[in-house]
C-alpha positions in Angstrom: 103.0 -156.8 280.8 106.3 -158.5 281.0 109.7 -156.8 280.8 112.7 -158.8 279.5 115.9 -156.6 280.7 119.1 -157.5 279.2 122.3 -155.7 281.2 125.4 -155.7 279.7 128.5 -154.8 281.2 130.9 -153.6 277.9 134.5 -152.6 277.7 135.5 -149.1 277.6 137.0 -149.5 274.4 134.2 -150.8 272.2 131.5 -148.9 273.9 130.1 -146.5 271.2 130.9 -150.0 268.6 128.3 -151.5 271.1 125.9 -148.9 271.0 125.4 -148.1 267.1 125.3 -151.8 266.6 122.6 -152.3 269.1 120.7 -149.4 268.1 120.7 -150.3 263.7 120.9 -153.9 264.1 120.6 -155.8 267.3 117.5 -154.6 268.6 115.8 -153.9 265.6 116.3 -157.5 265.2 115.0 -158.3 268.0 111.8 -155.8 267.3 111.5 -157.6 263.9 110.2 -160.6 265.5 107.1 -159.3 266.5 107.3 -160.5 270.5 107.9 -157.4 271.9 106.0 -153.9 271.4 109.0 -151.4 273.1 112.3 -151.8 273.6 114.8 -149.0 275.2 118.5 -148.8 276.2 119.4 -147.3 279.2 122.7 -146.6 281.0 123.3 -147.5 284.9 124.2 -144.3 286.6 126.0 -145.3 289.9 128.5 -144.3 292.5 130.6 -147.5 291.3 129.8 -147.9 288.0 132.5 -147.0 285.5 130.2 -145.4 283.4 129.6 -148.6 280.6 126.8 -150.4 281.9 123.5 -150.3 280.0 120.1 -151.9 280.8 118.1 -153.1 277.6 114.8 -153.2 278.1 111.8 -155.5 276.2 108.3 -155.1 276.4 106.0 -157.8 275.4 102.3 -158.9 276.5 102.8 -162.2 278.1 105.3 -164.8 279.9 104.2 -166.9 276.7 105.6 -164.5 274.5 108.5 -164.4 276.1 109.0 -168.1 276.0 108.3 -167.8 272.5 111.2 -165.7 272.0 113.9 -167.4 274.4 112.9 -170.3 272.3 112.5 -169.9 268.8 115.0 -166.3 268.6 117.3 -165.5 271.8 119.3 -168.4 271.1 120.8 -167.4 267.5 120.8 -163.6 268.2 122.9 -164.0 271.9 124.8 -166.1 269.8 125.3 -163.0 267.5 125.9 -160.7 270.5 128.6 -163.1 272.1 130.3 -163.5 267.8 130.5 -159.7 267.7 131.7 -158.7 270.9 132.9 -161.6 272.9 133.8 -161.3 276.2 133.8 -157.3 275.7 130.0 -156.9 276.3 128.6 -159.4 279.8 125.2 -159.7 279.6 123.2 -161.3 281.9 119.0 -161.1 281.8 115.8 -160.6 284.5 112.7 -160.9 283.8 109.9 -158.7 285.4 106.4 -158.4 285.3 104.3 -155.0 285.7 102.1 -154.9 288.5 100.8 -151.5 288.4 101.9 -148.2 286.4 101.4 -144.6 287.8 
């Protein structure tokens, strides 16, 4: 299994903006494509962290999957991201792959 984690660093002021969009429209989106089986959001708890740092995670099968996606979909919908949000929301992407789960 491969996981596709987005992090986003977003602005104080347009947090809870950020959030209900992601949640009814961004990665629903992203789900809608059929590439990925799980997606989750997840805030960064850490000593320096103000507190507005999320991880977004994707689940999909395959590194072909995910090629199929940054391909044919990430393109349009980052660019949807950036139109919304600007520089407000810094995302920047890993990619991991599940070795074993306990």
């Amino acid at each position: 299994m491969i996981i596709y984690n987005v992090t986003v660093s977003v602005d104080k002021s347009i947090v809870n903006d950020w959030l209900k969009w992601m949640r009814n429209d961004h990665v629903p989106e992203i789900i809608s494509t059929k590439i990925f089986n799980k997606a989750q959001i997840n805030r960064l708890i850490t000593e320096n962290d103000s507190g507005h740092t999320f991880a977004v995670s994707y689940s999909c099968k395959s590194m072909k999957d995910l090629h199929n996606y940054q391909v044919n979909y990430a393109p349009l919908l980052q660019q949807k991201h950036f139109k919304k949000f600007g520089d407000k929301a810094v995302a920047f992407r890993t990619i991991m792959e599940v070795i074993d789960i306990f």
